[in-house]
C-alpha positions as CSV (number, residue, x, y, z in Angstrom):
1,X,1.7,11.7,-64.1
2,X,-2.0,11.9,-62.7
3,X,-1.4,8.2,-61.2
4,X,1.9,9.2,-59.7
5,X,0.3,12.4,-57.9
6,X,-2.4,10.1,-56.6
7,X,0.1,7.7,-55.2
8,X,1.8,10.5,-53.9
9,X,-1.5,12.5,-52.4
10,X,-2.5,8.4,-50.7
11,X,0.7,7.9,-48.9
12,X,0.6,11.6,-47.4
13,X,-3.3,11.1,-46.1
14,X,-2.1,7.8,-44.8
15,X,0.7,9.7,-42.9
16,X,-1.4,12.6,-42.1
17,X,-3.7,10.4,-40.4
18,X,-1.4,8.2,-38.9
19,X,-0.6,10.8,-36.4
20,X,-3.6,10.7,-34.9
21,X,-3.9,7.0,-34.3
22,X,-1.0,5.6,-31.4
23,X,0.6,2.9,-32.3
24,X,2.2,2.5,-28.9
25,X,1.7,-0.3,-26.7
26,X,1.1,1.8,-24.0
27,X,2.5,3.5,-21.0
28,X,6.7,2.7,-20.8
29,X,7.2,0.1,-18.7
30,X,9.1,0.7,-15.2
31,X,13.0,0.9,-15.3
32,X,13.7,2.1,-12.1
33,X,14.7,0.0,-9.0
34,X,12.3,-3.4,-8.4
35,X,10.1,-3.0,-5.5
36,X,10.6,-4.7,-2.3
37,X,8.3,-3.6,-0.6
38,X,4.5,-1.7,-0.2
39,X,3.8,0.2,3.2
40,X,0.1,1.5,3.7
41,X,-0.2,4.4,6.9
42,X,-3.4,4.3,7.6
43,X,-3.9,7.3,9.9
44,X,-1.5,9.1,7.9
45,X,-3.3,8.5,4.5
46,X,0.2,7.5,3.0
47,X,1.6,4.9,0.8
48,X,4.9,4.7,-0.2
49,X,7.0,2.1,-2.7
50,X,9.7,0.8,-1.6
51,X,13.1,-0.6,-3.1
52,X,15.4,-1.4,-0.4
53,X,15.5,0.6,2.0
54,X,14.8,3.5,-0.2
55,X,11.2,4.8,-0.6
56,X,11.0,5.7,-4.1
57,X,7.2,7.2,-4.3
58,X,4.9,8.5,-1.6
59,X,1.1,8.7,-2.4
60,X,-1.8,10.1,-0.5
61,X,-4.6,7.7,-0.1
62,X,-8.4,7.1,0.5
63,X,-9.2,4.2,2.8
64,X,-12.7,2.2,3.8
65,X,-15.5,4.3,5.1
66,X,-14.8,3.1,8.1
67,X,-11.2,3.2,8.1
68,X,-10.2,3.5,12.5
69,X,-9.1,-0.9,13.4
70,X,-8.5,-4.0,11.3
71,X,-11.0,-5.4,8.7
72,X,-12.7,-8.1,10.5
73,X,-16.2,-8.8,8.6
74,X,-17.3,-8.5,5.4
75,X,-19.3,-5.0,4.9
76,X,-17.5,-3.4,7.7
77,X,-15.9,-0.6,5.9
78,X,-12.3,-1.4,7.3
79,X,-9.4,-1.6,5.6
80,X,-7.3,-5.0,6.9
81,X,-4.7,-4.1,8.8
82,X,-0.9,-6.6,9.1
83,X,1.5,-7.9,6.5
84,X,0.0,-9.4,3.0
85,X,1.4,-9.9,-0.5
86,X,0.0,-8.6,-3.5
87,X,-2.0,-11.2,-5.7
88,X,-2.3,-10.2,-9.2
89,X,-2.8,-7.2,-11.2
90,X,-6.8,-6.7,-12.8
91,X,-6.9,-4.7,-15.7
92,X,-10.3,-4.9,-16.2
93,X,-11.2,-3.6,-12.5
94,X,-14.5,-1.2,-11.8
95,X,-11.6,1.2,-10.5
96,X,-9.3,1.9,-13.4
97,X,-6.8,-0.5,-12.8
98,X,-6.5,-2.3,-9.5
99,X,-4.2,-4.6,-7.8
100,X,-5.2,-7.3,-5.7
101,X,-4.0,-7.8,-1.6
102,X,-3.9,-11.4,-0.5
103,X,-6.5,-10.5,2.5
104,X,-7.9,-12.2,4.8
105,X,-5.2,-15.0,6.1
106,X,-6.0,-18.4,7.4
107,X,-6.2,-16.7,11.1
108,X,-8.5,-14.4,9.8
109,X,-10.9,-16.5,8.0
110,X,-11.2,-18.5,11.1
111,X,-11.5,-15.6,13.4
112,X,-14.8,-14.4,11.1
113,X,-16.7,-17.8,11.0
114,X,-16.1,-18.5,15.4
115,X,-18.0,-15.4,15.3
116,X,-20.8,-16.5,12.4
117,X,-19.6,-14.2,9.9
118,X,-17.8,-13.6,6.6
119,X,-14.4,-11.9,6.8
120,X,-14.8,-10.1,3.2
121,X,-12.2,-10.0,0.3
122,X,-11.7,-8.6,-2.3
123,X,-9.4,-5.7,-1.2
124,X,-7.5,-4.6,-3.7
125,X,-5.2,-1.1,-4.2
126,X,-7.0,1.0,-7.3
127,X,-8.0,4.3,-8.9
128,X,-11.2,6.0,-8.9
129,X,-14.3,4.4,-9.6
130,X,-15.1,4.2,-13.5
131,X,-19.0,5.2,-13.7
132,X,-19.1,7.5,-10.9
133,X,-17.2,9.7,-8.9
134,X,-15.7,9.3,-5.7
135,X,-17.1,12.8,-3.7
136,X,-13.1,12.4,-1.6
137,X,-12.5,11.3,1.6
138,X,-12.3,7.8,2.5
139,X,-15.6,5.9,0.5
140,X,-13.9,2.8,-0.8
141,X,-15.3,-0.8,0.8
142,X,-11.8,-1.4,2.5
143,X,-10.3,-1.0,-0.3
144,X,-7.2,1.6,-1.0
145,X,-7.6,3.8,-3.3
146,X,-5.1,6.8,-5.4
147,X,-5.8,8.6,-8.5
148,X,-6.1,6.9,-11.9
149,X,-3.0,8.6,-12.5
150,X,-1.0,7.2,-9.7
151,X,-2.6,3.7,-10.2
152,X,-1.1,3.3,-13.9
153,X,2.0,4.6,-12.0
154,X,1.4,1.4,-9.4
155,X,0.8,-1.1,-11.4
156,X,3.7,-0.5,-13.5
157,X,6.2,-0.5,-10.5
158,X,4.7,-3.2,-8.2
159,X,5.0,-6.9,-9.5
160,X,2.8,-9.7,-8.1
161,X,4.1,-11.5,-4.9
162,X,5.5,-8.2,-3.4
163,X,4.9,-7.8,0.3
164,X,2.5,-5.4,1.5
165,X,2.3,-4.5,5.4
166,X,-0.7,-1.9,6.3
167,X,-0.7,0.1,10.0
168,X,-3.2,1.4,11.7
């Protein structure tokens, strides 16, 4: 009897404690409509996902330091400006999760080096910074930036090779 209340007493630790251990594979995936389409308003401070012709989410946004015109040069503190594609998905970015924006183009590139310079790269959609805090406004390198909240949110719904166009 002793051996069967020991069995017993095991198998409801092992159950107590299994509830506080997740055994999910993390957030559920997206099941809405695919996105077609990213649009980035810069002055506005506005993103929003598109399916269609349907905007499906609307985010606010933080831009480059130096957010007024295109991203020309590397260390400018712009964020580019024209129509892109998004490159991959970086779990492992500085910023929470980040998704990568297939800046510069070919035109681009050779804009920069007639003028001696680098165009920069490296722009990417992501959350907040993960070892220190943002202080708001727009702070990011050129980069676009949303909560770590509304990044998971992002990188669920927006696959690689999606178009991304960004206005002034």
């Amino acid at each position: 009897m002793a051996a069967f209340l020991r069995v017993i007493l095991v198998t409801l630790s092992f159950l107590g404690l299994s509830g506080c251990f997740s055994f999910s594979s993390g957030p559920a995936p997206y099941t809405g409509p695919a996105i077609t389409l990213v649009e980035i308003h810069k002055a506005d401070r506005k993103m929003f996902l598109i399916a269609g012709d349907k905007v499906v989410k609307t985010y606010n946004i933080q831009l480059g330091g130096n957010p007024v015109g295109p991203k020309q040069f590397e260390g400018d503190g712009k964020t580019p400006e024209g129509s892109y594609y998004i490159t991959h998905r970086n779990p492992r970015s500085a910023y929470h999760l980040s998704l990568g924006i297939s800046y510069p183009n070919a035109a681009q590139v050779a804009y920069a080096k007639a003028q001696g310079k680098q165009p920069g790269g490296d722009i990417f959609v992501h959350g907040q910074p993960n070892r220190r805090s943002s202080g708001g406004g727009d702070w990011t390198a050129g980069c676009i930036a949303v909560t770590n909240r509304e990044i998971e949110e992002i990188y669920r719904m927006v696959n690689p090779g999606t178009p991304i166009n960004i206005f002034p």
